[in-house]
VOTI-450149 format. One record per atom (N, C-alpha, C): residue number from 0; y, z, x. Coordinates in nm, 2 decimals, padded with zeros to 4 digits. Example, Ala and Ser with C-alpha at 12.3 -4.5 7.8 and 13.67 -1.06 7.14 Angstrom:
2
 num     c2     c3     c1
   0 -00.57  00.78  01.32
   0 -00.45  00.78  01.23
   0 -00.33  00.78  01.32
   1 -00.22  00.71  01.28
   1 -00.11  00.71  01.37
   1  00.00  00.79  01.29
***
This chain:
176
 num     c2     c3     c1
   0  10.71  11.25  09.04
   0  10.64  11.16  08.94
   0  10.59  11.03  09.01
   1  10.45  10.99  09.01
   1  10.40  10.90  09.06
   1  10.46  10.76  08.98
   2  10.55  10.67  09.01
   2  10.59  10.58  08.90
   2  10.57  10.49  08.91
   3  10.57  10.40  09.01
   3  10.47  10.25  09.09
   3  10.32  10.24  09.02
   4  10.28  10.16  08.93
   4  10.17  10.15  08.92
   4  10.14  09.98  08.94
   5  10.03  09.95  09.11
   5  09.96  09.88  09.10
   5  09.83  09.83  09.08
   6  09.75  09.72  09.18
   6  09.66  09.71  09.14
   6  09.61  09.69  09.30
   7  09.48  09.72  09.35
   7  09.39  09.70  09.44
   7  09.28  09.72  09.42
   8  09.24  09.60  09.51
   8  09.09  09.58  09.46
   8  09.04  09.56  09.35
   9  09.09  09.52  09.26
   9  09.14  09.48  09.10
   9  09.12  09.61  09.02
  10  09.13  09.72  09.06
  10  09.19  09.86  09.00
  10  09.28  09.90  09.00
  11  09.40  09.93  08.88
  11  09.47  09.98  08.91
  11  09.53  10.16  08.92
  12  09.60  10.15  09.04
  12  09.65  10.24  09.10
  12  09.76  10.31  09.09
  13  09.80  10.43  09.15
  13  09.97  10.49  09.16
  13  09.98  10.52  09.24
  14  10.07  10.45  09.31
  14  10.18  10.45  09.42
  14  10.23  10.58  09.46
  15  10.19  10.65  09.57
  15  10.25  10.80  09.60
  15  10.42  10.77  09.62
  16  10.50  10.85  09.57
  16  10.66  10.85  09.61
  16  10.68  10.97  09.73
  17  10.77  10.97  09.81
  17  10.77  11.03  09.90
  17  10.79  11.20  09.87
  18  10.82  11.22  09.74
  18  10.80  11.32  09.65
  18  10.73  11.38  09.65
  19  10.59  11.30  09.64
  19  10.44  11.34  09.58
  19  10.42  11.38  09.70
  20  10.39  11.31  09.82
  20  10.40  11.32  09.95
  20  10.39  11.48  10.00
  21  10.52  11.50  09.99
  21  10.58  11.61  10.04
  21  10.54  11.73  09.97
  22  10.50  11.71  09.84
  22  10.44  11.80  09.77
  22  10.30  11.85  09.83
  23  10.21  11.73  09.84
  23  10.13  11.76  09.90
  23  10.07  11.82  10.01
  24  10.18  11.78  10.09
  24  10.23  11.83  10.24
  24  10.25  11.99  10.27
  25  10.36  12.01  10.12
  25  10.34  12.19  10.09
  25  10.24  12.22  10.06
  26  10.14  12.21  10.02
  26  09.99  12.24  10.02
  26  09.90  12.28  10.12
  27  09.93  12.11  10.21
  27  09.84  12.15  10.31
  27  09.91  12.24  10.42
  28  10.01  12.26  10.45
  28  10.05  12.32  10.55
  28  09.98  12.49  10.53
  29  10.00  12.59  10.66
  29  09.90  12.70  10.63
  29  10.01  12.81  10.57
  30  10.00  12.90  10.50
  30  10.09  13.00  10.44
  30  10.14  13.09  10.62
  31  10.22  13.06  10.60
  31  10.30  13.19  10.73
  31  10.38  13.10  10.79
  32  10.38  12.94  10.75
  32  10.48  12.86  10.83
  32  10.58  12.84  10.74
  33  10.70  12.79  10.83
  33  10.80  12.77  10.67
  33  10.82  12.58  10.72
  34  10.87  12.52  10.60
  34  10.88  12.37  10.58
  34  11.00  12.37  10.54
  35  11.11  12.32  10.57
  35  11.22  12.30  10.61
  35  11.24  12.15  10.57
  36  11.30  12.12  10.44
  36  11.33  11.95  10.39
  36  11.45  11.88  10.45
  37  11.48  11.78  10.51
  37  11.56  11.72  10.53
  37  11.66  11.77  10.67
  38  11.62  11.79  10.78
  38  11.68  11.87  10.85
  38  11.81  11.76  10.91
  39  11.89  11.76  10.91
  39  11.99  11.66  10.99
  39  12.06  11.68  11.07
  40  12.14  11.80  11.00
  40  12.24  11.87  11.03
  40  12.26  12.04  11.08
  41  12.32  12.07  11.15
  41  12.29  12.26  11.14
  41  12.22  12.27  11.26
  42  12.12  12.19  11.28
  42  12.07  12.28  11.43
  42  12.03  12.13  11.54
  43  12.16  12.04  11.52
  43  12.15  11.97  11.68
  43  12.05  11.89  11.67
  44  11.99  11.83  11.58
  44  11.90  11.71  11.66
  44  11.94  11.59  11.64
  45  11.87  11.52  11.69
  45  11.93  11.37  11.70
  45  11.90  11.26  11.57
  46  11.85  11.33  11.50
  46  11.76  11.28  11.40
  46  11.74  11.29  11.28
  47  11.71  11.24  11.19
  47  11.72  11.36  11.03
  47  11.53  11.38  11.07
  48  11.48  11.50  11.03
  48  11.35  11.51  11.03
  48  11.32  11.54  10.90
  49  11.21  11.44  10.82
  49  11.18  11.44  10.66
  49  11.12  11.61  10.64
  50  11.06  11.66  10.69
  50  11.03  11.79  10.66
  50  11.00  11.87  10.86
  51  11.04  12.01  10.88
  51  11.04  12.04  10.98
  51  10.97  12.15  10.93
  52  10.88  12.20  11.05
  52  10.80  12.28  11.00
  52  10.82  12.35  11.10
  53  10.84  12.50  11.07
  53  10.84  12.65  11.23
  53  10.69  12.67  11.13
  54  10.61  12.72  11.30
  54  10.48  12.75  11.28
  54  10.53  12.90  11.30
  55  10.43  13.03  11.26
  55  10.45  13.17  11.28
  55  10.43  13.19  11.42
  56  10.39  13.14  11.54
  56  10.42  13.12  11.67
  56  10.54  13.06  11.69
  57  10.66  13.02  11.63
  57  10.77  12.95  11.69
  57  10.80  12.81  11.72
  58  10.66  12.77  11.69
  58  10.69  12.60  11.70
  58  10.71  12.52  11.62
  59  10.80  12.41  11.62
  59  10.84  12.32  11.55
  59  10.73  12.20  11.57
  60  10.72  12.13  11.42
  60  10.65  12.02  11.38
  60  10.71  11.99  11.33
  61  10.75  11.84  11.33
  61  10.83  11.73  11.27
  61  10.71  11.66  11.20
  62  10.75  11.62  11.02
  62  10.67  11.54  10.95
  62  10.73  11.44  10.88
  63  10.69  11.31  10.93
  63  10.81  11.22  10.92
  63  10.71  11.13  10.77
  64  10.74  11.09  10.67
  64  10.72  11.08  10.53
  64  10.70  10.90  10.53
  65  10.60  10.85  10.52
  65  10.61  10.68  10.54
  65  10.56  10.67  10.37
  66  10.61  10.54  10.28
  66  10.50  10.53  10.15
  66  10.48  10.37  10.14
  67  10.54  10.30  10.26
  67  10.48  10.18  10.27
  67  10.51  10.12  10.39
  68  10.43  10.02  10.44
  68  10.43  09.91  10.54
  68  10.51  09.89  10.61
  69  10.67  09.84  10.50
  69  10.80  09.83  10.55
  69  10.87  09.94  10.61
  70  10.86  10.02  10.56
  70  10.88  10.16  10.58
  70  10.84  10.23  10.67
  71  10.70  10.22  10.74
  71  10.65  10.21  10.88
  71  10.75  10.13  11.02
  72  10.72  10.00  10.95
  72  10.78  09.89  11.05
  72  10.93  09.93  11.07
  73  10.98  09.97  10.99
  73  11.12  09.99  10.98
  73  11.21  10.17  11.07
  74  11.05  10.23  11.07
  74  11.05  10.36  11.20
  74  11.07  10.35  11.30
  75  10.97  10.23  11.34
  75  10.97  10.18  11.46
  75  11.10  10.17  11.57
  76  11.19  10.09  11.47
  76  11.33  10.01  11.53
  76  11.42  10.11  11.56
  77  11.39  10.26  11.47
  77  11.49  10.36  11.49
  77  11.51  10.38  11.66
  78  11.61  10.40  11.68
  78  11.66  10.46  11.87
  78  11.62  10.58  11.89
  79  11.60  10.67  11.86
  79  11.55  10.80  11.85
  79  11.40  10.84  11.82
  80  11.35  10.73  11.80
  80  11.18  10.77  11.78
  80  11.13  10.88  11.80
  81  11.22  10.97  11.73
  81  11.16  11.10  11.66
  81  11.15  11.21  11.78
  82  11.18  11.12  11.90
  82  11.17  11.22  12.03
  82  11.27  11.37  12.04
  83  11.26  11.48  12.06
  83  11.34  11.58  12.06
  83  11.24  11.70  12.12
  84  11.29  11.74  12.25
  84  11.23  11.81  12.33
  84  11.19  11.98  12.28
  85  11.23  11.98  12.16
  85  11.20  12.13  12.08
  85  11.12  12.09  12.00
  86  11.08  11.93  11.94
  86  10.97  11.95  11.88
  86  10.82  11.93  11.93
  87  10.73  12.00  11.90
  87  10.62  12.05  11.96
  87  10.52  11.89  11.93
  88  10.48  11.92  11.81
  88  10.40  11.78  11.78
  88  10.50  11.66  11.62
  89  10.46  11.59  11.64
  89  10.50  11.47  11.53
  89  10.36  11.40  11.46
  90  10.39  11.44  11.31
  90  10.32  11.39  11.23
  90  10.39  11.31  11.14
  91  10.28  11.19  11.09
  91  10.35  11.07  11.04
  91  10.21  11.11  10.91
  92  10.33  11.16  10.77
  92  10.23  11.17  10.64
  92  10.27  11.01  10.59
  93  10.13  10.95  10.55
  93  10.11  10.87  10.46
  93  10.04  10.84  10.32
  94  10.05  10.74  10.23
  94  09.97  10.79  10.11
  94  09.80  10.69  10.20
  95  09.71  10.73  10.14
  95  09.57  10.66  10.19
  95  09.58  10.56  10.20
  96  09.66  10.52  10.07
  96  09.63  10.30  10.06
  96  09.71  10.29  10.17
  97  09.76  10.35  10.28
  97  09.86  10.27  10.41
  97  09.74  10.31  10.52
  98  09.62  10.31  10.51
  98  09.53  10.41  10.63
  98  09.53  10.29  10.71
  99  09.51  10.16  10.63
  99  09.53  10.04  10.73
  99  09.64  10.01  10.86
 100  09.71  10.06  10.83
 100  09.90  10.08  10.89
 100  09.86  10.16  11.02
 101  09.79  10.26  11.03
 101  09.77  10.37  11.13
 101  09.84  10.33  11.22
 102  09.76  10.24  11.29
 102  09.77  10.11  11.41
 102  09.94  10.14  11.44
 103  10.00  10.06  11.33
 103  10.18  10.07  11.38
 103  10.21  10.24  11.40
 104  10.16  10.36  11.37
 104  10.25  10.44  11.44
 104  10.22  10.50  11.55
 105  10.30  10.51  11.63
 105  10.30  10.56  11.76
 105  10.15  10.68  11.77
 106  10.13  10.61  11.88
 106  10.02  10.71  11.93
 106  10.05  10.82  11.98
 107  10.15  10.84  12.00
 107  10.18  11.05  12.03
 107  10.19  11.10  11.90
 108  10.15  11.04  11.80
 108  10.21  11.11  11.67
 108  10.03  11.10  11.58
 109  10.06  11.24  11.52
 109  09.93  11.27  11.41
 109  09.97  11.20  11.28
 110  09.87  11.17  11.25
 110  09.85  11.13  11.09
 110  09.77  11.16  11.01
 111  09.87  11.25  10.88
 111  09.84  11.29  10.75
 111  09.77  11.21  10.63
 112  09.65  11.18  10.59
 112  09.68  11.12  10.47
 112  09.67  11.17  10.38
 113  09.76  11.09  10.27
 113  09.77  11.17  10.14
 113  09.66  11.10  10.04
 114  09.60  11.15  09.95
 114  09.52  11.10  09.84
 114  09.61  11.09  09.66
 115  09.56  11.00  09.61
 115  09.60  11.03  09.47
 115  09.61  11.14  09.42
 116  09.51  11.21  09.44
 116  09.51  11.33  09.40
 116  09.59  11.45  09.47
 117  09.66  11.41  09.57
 117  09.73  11.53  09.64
 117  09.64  11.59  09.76
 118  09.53  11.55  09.76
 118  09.49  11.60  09.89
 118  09.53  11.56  10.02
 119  09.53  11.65  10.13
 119  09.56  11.58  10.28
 119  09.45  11.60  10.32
 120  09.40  11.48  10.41
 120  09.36  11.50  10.52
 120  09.38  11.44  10.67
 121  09.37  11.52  10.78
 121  09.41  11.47  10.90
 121  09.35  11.36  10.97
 122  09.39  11.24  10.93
 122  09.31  11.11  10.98
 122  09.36  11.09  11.18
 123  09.43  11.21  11.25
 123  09.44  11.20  11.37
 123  09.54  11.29  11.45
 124  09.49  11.34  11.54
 124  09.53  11.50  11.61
 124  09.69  11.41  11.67
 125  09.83  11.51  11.71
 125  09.90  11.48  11.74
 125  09.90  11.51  11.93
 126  09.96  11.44  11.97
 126  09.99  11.50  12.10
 126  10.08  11.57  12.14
 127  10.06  11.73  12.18
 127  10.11  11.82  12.24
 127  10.24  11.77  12.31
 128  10.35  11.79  12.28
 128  10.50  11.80  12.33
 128  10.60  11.90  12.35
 129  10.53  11.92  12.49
 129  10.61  12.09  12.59
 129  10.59  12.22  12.49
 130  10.65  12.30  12.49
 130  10.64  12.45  12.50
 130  10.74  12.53  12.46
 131  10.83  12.47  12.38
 131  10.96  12.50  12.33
 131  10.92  12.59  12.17
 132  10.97  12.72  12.22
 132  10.92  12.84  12.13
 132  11.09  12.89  12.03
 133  11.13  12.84  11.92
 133  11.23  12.89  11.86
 133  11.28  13.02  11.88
 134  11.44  13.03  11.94
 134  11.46  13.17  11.95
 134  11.48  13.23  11.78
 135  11.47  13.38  11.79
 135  11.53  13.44  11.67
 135  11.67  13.36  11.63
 136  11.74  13.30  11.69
 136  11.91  13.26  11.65
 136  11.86  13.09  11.58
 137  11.76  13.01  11.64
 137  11.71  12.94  11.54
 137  11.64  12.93  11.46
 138  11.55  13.02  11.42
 138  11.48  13.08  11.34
 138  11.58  13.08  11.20
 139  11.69  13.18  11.26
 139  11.81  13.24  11.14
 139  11.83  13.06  11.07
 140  11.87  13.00  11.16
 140  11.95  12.88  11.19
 140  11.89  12.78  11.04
 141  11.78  12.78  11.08
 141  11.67  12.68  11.03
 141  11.61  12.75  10.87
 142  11.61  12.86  10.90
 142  11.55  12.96  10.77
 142  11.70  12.92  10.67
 143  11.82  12.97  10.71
 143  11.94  12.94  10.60
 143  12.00  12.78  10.58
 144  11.90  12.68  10.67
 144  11.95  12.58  10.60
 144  11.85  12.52  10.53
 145  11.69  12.58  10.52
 145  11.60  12.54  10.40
 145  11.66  12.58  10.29
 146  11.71  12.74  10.28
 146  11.75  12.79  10.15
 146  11.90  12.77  10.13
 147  12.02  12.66  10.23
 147  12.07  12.60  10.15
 147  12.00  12.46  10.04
 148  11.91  12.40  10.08
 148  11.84  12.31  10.02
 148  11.80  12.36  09.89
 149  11.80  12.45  09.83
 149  11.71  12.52  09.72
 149  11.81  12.45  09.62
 150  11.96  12.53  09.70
 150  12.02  12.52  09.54
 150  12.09  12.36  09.54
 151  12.09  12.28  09.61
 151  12.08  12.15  09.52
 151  11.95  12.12  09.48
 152  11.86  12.13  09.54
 152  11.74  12.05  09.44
 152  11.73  12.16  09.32
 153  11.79  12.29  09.29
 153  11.78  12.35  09.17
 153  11.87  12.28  09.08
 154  12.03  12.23  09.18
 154  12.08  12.16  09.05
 154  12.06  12.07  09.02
 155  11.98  11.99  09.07
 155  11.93  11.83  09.07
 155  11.84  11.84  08.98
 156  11.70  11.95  08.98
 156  11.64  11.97  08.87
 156  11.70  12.04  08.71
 157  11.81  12.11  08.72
 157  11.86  12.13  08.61
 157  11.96  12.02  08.51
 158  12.00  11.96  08.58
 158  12.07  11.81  08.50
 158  11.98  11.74  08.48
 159  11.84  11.69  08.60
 159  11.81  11.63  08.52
 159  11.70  11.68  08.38
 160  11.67  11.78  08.38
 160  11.61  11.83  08.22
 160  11.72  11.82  08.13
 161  11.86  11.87  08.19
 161  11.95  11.79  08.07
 161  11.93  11.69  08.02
 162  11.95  11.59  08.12
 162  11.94  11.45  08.10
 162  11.81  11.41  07.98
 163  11.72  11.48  08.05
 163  11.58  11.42  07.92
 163  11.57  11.49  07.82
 164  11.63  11.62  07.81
 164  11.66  11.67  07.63
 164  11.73  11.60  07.59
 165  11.89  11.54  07.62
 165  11.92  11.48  07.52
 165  11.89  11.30  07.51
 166  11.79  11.30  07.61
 166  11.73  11.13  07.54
 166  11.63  11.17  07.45
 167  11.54  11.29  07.43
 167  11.50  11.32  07.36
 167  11.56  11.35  07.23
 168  11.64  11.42  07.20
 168  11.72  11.42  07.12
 168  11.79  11.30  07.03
 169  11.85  11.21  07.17
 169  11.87  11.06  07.07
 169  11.79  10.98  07.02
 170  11.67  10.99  07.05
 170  11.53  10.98  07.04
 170  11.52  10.98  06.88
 171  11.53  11.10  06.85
 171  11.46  11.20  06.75
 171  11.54  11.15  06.69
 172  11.71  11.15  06.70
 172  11.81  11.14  06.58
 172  11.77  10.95  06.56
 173  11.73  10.88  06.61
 173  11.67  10.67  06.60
 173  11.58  10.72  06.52
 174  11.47  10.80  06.48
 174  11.38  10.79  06.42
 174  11.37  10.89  06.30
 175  11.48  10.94  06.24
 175  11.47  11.03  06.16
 175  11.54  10.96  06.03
***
């Protein structure tokens, strides 16, 4: 849910959440790759990666999720700047209203933009980093720790529709 609403240019706007983002991001990616949320743990890197992508050739793309300025600035400082010799290229998705920002992220890295509407497009090619082709054993690796992610964000989405049936509910019972 886009929930930020400001104003630019004296129009007002909605603020992408890194939610929308990423939604997006499942879109543009091509069908035969798999996207992998939150990688941190399970297969050794130095780093949490906001979405990791195996391409159907074996290569990993790291897509690191920015939705503002600070948030940018604040990548920067990290010790690990995203470097990890199995990942092939690094992309930095942002929403459009940051296209100004470009500038701060690292120039070995591609950038995504996102539109209000959910579209991407590629405002800049990534640079090629080595040759590192996933074996079958991380493949397994990486495949079973996307689909442990299912079932919390299944439980995460099932409480919270709990949660809004019964505000709905007390809702109904205030106004009856």
């Amino acid at each position: 849910m886009m929930a930020i609403i400001y104003k630019k240019n004296g129009m007002k706007t909605e603020k992408l959440n890194a939610a929308d983002v990423e939604i997006a991001i499942s879109s543009y990616i091509k069908p035969g790759n798999v996207i992998i949320p939150n990688v941190s743990w399970g297969f050794d890197l130095r780093h949490e990666c906001d979405l990791l992508v195996v391409t159907k050739a074996g290569r990993l793309w790291e897509i690191e999720i920015k939705v503002s300025k600070s948030d940018i600035k604040a990548d920067l400082k990290k010790r690990h700047q995203h470097r990890d010799e199995r990942i092939s290229r690094l992309y930095f998705a942002i929403p459009q209203a940051l296209e100004d920002c470009i500038y701060l992220i690292p120039e070995r890295a591609g950038v995504l933009l996102v539109k209000e509407n959910l579209v991407v497009t590629k405002a800049r090619e990534p640079k090629q980093n080595g040759n590192y082709v996933c074996s079958d054993s991380d493949r397994i690796t990486l495949y079973r720790l996307g689909t442990l992610r299912i079932w919390g964000l299944k439980t995460a989405l099932r409480d919270r529709i709990r949660d809004l049936a019964q505000i709905r509910q007390s809702q109904q019972l205030r106004f009856d």
